[in-house]
PDB file as gemmi writes it, atoms N, CA and C in Angstrom:
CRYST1    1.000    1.000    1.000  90.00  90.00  90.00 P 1                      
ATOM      1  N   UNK A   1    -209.958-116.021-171.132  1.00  0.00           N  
ATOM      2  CA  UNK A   1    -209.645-115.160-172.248  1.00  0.00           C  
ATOM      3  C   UNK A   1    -208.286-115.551-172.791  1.00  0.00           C  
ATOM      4  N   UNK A   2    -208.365-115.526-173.598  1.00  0.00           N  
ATOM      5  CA  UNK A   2    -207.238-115.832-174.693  1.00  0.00           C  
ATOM      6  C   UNK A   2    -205.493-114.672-174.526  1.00  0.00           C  
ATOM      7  N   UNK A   3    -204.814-115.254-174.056  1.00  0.00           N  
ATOM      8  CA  UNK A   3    -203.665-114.049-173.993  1.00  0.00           C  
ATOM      9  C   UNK A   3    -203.244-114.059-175.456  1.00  0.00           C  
ATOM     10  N   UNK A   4    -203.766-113.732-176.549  1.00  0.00           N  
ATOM     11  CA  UNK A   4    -203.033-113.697-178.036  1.00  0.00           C  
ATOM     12  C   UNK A   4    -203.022-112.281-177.909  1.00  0.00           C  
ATOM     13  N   UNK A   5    -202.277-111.656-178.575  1.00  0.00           N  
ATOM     14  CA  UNK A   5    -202.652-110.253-178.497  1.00  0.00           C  
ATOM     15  C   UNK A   5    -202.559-109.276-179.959  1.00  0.00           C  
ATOM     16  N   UNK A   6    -202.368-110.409-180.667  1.00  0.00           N  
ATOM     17  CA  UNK A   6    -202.951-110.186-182.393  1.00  0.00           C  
ATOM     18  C   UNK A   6    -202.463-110.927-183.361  1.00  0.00           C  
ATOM     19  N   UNK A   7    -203.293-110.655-184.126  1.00  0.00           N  
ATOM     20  CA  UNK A   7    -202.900-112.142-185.488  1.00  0.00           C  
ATOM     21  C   UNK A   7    -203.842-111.050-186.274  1.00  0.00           C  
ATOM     22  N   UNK A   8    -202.783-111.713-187.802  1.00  0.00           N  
ATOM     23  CA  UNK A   8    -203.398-111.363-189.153  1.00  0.00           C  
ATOM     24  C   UNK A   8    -204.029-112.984-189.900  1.00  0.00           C  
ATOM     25  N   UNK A   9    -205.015-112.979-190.333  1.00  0.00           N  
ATOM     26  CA  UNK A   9    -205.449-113.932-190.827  1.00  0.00           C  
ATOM     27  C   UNK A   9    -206.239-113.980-192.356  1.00  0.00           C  
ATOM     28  N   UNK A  10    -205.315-115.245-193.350  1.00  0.00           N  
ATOM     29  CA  UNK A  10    -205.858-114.121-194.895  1.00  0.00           C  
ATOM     30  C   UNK A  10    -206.398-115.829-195.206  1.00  0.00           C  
ATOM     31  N   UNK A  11    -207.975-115.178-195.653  1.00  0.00           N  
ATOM     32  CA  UNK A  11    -208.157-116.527-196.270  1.00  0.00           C  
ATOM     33  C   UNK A  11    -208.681-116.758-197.895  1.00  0.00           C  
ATOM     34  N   UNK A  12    -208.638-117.519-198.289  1.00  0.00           N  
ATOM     35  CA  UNK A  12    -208.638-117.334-199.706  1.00  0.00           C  
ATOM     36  C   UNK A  12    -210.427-117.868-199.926  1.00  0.00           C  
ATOM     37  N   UNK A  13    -210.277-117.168-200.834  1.00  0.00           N  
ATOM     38  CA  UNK A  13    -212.250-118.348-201.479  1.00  0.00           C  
ATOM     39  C   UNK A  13    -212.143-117.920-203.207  1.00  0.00           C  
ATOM     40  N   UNK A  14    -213.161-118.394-203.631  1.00  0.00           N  
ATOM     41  CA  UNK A  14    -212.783-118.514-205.245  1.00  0.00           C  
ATOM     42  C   UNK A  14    -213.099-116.943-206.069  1.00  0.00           C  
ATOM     43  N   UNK A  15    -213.320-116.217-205.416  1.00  0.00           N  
ATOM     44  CA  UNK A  15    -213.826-114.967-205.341  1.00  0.00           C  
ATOM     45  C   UNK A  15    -212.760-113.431-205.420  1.00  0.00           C  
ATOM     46  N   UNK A  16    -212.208-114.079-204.145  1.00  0.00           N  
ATOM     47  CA  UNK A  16    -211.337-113.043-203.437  1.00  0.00           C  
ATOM     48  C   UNK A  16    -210.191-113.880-202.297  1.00  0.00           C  
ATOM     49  N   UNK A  17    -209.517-112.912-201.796  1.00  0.00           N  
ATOM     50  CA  UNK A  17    -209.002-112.744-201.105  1.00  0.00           C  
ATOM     51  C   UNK A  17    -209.078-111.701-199.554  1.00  0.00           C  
ATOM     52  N   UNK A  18    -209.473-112.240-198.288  1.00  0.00           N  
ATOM     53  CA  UNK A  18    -209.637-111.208-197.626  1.00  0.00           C  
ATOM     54  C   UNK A  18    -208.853-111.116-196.351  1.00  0.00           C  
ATOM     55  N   UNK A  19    -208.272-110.411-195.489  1.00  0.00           N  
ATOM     56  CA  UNK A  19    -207.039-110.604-194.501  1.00  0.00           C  
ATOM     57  C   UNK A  19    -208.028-109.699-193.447  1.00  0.00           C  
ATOM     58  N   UNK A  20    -208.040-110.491-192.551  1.00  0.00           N  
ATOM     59  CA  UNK A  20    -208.858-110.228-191.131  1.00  0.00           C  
ATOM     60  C   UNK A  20    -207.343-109.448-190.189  1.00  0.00           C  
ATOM     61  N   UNK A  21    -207.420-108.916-189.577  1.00  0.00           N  
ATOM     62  CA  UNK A  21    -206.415-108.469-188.668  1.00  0.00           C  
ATOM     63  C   UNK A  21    -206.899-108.265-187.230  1.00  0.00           C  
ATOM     64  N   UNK A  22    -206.265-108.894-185.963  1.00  0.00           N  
ATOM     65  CA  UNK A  22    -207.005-108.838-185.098  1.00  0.00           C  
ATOM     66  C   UNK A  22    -205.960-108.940-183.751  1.00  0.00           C  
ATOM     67  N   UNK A  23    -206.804-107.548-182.620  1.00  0.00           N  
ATOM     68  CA  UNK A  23    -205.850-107.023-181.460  1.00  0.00           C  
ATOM     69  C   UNK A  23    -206.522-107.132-180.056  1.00  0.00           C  
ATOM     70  N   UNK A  24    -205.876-107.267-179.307  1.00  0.00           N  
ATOM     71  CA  UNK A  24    -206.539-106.769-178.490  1.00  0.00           C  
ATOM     72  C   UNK A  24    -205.726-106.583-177.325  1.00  0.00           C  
ATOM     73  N   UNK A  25    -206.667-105.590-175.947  1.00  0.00           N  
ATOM     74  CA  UNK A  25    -205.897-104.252-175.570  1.00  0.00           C  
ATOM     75  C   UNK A  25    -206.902-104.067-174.467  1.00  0.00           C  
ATOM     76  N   UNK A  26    -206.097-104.221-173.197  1.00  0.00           N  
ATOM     77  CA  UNK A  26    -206.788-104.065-171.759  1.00  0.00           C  
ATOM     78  C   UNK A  26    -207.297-102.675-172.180  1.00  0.00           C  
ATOM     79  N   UNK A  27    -208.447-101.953-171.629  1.00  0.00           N  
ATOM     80  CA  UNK A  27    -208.621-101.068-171.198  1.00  0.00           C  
ATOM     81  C   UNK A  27    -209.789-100.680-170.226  1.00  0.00           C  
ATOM     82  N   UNK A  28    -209.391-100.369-169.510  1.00  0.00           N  
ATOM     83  CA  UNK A  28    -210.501 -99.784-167.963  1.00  0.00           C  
ATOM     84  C   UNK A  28    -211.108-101.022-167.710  1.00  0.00           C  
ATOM     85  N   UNK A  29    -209.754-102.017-167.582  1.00  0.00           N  
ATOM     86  CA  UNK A  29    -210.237-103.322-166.757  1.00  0.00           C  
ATOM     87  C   UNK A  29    -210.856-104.218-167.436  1.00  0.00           C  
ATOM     88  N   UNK A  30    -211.091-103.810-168.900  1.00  0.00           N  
ATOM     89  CA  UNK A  30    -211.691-104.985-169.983  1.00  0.00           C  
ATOM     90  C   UNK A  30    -211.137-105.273-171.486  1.00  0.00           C  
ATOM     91  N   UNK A  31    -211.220-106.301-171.638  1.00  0.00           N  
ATOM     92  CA  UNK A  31    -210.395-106.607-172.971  1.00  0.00           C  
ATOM     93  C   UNK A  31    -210.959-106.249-174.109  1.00  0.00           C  
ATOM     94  N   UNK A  32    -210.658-105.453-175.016  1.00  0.00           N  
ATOM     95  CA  UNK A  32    -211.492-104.924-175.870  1.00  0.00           C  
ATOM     96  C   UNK A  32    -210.677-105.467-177.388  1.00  0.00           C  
ATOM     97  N   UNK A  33    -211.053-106.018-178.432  1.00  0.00           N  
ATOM     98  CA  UNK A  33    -210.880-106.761-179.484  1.00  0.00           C  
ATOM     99  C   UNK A  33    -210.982-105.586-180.288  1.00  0.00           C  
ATOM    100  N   UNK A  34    -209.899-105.637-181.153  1.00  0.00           N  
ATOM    101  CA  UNK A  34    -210.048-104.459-182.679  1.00  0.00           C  
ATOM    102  C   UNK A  34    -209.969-105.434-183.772  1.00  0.00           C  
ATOM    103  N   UNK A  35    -210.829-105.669-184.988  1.00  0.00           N  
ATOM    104  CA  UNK A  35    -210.899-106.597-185.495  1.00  0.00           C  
ATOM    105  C   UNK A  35    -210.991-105.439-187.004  1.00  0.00           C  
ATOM    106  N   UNK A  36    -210.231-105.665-188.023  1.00  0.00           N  
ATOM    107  CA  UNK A  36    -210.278-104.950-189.318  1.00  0.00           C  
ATOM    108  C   UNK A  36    -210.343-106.103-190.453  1.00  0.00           C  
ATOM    109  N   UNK A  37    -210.884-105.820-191.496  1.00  0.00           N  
ATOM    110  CA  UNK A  37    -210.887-106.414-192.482  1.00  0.00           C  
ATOM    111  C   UNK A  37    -210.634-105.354-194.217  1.00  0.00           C  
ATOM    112  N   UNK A  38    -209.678-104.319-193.636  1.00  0.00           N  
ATOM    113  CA  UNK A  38    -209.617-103.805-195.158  1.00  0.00           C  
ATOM    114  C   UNK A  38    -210.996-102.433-194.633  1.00  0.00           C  
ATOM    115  N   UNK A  39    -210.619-101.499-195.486  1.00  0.00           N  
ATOM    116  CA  UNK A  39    -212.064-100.912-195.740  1.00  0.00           C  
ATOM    117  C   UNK A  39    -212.040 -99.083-194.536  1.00  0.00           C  
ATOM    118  N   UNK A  40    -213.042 -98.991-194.218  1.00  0.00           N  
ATOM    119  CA  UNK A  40    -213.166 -97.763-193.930  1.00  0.00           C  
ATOM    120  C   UNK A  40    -212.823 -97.911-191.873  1.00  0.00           C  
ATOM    121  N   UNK A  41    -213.335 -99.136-191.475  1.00  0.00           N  
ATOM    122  CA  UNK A  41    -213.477 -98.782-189.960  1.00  0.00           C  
ATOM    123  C   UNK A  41    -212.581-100.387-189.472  1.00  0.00           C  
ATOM    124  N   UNK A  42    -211.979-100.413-187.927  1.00  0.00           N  
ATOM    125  CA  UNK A  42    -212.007-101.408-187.245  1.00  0.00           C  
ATOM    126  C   UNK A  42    -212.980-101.638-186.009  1.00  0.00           C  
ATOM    127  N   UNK A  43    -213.718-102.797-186.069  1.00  0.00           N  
ATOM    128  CA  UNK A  43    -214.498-102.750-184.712  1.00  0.00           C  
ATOM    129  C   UNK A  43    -213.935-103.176-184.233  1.00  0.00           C  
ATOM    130  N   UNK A  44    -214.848-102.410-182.267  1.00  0.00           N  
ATOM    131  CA  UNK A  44    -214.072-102.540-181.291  1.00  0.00           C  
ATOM    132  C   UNK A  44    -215.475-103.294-180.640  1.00  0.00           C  
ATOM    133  N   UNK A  45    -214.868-104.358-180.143  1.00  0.00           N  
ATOM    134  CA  UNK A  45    -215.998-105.614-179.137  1.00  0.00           C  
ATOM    135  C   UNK A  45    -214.815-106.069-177.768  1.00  0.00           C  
ATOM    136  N   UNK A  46    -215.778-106.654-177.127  1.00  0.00           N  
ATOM    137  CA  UNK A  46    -215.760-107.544-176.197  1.00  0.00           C  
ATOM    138  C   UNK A  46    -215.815-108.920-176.682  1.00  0.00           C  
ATOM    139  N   UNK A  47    -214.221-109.133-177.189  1.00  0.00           N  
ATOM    140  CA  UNK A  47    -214.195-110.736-177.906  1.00  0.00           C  
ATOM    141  C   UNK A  47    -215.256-110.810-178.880  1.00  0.00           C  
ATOM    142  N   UNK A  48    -216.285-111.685-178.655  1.00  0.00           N  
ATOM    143  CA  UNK A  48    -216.792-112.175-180.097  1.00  0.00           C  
ATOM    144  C   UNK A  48    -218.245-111.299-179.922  1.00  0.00           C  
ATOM    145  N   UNK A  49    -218.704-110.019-178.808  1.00  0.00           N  
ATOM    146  CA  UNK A  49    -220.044-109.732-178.682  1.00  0.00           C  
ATOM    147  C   UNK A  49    -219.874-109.022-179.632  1.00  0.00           C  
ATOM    148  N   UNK A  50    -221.523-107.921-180.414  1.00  0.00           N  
ATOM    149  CA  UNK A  50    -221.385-107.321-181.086  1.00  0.00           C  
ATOM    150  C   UNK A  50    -220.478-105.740-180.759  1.00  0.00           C  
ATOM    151  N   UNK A  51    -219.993-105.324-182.018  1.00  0.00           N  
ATOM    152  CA  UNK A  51    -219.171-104.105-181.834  1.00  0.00           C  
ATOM    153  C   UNK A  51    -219.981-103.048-181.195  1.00  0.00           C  
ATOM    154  N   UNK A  52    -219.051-102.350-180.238  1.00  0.00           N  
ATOM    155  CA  UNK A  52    -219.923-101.381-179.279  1.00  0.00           C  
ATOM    156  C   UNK A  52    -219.609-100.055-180.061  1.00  0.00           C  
ATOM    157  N   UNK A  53    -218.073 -99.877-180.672  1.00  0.00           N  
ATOM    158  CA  UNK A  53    -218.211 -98.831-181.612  1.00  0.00           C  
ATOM    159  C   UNK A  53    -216.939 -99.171-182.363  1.00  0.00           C  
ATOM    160  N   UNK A  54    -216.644 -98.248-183.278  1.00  0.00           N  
ATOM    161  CA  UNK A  54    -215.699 -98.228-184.294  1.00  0.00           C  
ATOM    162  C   UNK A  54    -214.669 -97.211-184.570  1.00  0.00           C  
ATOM    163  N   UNK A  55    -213.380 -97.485-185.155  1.00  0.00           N  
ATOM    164  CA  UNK A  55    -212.244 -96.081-184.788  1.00  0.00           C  
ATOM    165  C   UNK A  55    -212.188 -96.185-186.679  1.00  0.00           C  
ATOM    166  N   UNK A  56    -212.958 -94.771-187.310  1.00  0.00           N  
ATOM    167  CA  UNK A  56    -212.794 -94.276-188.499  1.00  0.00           C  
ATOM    168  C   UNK A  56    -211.457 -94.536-188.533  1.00  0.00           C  
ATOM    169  N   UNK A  57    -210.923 -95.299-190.225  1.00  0.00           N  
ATOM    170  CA  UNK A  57    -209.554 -95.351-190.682  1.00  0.00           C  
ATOM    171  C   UNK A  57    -209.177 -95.357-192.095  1.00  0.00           C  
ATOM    172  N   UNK A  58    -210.163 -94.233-192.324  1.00  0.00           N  
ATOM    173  CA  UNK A  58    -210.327 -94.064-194.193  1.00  0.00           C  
ATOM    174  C   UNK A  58    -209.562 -92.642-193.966  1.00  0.00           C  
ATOM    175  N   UNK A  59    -208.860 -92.685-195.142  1.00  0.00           N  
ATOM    176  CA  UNK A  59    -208.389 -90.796-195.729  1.00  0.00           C  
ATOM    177  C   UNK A  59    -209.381 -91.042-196.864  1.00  0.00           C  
ATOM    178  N   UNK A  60    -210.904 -90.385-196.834  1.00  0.00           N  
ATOM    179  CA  UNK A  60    -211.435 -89.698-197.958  1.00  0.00           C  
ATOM    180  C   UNK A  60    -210.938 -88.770-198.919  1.00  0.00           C  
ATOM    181  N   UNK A  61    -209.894 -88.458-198.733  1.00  0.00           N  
ATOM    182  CA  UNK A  61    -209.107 -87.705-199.911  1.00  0.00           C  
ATOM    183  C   UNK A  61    -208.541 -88.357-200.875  1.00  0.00           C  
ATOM    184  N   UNK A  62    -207.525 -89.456-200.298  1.00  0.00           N  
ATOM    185  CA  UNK A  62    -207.037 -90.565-200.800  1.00  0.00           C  
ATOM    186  C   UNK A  62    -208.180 -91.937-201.751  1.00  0.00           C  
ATOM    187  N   UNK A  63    -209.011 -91.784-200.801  1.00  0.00           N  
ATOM    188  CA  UNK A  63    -210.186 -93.127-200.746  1.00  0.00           C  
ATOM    189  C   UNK A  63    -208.626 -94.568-200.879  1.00  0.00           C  
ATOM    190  N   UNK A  64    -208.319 -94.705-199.163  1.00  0.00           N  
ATOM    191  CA  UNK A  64    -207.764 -95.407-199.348  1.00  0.00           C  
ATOM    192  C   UNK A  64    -207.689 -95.523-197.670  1.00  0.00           C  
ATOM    193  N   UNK A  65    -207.306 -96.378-196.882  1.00  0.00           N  
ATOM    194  CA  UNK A  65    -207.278 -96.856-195.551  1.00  0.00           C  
ATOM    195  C   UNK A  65    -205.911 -96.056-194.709  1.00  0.00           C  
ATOM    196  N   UNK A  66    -205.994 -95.243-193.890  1.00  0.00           N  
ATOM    197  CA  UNK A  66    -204.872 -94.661-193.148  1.00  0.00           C  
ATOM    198  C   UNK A  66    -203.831 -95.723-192.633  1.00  0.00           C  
ATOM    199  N   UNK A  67    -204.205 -97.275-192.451  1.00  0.00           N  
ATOM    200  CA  UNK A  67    -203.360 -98.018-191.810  1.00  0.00           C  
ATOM    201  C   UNK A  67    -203.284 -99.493-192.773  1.00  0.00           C  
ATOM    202  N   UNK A  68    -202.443-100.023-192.298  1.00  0.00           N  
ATOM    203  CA  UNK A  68    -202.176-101.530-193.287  1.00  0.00           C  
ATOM    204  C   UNK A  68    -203.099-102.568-192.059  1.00  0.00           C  
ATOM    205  N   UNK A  69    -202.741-103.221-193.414  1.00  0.00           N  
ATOM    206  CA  UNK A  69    -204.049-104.403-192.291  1.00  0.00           C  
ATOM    207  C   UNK A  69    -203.415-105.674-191.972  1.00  0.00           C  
ATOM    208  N   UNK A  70    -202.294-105.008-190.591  1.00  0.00           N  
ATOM    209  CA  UNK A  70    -201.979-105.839-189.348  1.00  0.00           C  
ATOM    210  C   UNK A  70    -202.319-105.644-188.269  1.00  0.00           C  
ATOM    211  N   UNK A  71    -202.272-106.648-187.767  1.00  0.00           N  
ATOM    212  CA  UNK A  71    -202.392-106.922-185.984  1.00  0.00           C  
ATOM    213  C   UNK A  71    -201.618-105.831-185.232  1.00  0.00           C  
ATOM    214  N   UNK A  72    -200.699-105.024-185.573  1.00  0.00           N  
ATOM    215  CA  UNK A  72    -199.916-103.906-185.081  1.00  0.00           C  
ATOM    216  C   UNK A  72    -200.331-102.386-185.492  1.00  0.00           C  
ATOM    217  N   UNK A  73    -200.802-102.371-186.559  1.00  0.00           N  
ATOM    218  CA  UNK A  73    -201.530-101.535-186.916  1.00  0.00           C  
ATOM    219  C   UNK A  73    -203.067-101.099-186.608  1.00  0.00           C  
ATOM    220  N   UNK A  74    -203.718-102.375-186.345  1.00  0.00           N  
ATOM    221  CA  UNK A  74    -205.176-102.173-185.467  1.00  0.00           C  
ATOM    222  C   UNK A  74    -204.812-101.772-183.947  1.00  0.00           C  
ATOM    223  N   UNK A  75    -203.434-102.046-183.530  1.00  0.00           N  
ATOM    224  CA  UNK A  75    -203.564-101.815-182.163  1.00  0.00           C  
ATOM    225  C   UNK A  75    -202.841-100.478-181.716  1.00  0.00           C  
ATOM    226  N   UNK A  76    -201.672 -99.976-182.536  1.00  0.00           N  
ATOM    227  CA  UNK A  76    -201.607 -98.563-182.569  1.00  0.00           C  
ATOM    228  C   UNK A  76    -203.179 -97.793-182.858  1.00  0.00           C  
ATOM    229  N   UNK A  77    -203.571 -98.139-183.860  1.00  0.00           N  
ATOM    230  CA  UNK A  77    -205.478 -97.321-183.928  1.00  0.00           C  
ATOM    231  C   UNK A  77    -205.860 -97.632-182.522  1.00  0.00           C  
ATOM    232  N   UNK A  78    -205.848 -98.031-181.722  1.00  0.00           N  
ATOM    233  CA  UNK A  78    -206.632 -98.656-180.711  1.00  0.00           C  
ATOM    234  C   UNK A  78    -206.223 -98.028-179.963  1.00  0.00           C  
ATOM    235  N   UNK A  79    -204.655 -98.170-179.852  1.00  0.00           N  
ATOM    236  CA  UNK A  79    -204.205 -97.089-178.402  1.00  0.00           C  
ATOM    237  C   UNK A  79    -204.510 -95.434-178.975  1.00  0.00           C  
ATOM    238  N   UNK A  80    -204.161 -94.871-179.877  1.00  0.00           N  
ATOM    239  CA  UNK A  80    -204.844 -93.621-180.343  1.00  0.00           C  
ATOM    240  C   UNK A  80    -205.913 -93.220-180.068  1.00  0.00           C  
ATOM    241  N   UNK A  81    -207.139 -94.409-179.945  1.00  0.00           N  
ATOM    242  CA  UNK A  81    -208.592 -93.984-180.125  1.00  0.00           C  
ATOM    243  C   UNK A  81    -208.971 -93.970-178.591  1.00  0.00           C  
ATOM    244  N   UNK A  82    -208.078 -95.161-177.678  1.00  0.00           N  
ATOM    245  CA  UNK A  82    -208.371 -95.259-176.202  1.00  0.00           C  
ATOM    246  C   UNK A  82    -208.041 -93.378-175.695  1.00  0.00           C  
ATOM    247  N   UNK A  83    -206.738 -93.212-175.916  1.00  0.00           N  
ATOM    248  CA  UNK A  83    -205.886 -92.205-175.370  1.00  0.00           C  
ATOM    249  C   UNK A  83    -206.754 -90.714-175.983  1.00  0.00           C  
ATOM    250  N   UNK A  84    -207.856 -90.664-177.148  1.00  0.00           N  
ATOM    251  CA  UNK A  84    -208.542 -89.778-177.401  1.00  0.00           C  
ATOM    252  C   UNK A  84    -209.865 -89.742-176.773  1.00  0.00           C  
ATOM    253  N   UNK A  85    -210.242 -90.801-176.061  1.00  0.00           N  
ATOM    254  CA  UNK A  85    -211.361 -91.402-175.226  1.00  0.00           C  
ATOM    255  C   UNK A  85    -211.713 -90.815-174.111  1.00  0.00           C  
ATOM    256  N   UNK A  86    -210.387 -90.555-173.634  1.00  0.00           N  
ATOM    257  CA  UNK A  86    -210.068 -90.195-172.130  1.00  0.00           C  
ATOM    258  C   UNK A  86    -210.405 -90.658-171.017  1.00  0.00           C  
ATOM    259  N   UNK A  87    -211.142 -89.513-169.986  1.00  0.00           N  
ATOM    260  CA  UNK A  87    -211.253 -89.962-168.564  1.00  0.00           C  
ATOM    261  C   UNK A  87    -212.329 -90.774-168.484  1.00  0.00           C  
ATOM    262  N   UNK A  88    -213.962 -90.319-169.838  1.00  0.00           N  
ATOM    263  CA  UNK A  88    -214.811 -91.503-169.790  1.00  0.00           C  
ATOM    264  C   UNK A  88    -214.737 -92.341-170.304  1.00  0.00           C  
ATOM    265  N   UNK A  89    -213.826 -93.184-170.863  1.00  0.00           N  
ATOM    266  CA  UNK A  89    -213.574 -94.432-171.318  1.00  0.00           C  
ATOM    267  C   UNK A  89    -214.331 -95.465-170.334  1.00  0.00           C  
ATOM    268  N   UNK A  90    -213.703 -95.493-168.922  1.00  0.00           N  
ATOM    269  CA  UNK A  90    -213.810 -97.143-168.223  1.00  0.00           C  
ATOM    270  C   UNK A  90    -215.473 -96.894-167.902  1.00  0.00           C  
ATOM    271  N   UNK A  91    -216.422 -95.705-167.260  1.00  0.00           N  
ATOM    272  CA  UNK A  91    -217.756 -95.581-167.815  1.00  0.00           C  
ATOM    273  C   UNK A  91    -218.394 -95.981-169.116  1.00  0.00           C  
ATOM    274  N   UNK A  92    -217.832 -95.323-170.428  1.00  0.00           N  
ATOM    275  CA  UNK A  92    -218.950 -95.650-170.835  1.00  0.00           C  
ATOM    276  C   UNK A  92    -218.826 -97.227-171.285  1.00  0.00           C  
ATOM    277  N   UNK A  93    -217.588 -97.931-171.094  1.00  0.00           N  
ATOM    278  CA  UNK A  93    -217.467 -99.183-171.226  1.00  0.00           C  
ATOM    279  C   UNK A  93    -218.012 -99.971-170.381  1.00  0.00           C  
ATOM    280  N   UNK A  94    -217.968 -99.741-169.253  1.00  0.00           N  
ATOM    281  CA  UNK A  94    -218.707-100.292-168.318  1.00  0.00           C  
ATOM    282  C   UNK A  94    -220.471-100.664-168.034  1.00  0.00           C  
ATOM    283  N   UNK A  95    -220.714 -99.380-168.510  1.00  0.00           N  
ATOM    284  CA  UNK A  95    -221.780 -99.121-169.300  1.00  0.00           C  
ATOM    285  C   UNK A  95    -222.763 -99.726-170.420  1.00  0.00           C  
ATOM    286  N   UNK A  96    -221.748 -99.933-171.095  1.00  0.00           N  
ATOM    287  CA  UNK A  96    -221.940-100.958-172.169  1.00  0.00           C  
ATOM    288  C   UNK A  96    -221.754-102.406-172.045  1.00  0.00           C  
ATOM    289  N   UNK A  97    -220.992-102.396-171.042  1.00  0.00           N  
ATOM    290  CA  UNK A  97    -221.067-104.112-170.532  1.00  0.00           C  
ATOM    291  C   UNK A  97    -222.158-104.703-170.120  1.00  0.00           C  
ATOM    292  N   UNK A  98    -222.763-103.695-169.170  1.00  0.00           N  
ATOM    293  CA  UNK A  98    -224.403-104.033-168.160  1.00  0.00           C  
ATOM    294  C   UNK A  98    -225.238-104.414-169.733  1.00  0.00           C  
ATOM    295  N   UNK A  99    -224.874-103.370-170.478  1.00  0.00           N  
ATOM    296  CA  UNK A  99    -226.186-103.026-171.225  1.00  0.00           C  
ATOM    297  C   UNK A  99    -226.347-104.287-172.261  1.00  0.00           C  
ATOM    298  N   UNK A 100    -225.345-105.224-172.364  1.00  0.00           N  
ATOM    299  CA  UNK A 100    -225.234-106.573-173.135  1.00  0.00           C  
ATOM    300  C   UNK A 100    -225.220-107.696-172.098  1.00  0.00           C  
ATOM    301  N   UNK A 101    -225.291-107.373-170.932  1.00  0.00           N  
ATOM    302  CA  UNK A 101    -225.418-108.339-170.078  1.00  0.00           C  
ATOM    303  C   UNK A 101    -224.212-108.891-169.375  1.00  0.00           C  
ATOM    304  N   UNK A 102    -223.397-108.450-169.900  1.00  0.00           N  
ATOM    305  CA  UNK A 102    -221.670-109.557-169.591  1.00  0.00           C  
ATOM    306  C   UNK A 102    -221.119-108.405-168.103  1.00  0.00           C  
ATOM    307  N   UNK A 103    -222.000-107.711-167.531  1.00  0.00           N  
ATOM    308  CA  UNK A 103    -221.728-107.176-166.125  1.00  0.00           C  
ATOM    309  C   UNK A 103    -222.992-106.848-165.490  1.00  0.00           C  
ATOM    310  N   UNK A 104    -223.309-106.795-164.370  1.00  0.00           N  
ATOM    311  CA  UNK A 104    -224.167-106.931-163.432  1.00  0.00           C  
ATOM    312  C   UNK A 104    -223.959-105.156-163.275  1.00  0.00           C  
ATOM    313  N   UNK A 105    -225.542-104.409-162.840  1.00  0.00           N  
ATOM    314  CA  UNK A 105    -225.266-103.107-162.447  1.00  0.00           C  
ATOM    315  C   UNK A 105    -224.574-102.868-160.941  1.00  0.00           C  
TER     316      UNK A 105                                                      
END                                                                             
């Protein structure tokens, strides 16, 4: 596993412009990736598997994103969303590991 522990990444195409932002953040013994691109949510994966879930980061009042889209900012969301998670965090992660295969029951 990669010890980076976040990067913003903006790439251009003839279209647009889009800035990937990307963290990641031991928790209950597994490395969990927050990956944002702008917009309403950041997913949360196991490196490159699919996202197991997502930490809402829209103000619908505003219609505008609660956080900027850095690598420091996905990972404050991240520790917020772990620390609102609580005691079943390292379950249902664990959980979800078997259930993609990347842990043995």
């Amino acid at each position: 596993m990669s010890k980076l522990q976040g990067v913003t990444v903006t790439a251009e195409t003839a279209t647009r412009t889009r800035t990937r932002s990307i963290a990641n953040m031991p928790m209950a013994g597994r490395m969990v990736t927050g990956t944002y691109e702008g917009g309403n949510y950041i997913d949360l994966s196991f490196g490159n598997s699919p996202a197991f879930d997502v930490i809402n980061v829209w103000d619908y009042a505003t219609d505008k994103p609660t956080i900027e889209n850095t690598h420091r900012a996905v990972r404050e969301a991240m520790r917020e969303w772990k620390k609102a998670a609580g005691s079943s965090l390292a379950h249902d992660l664990r959980e979800y590991a078997i259930s993609i295969g990347l842990e043995r029951p």
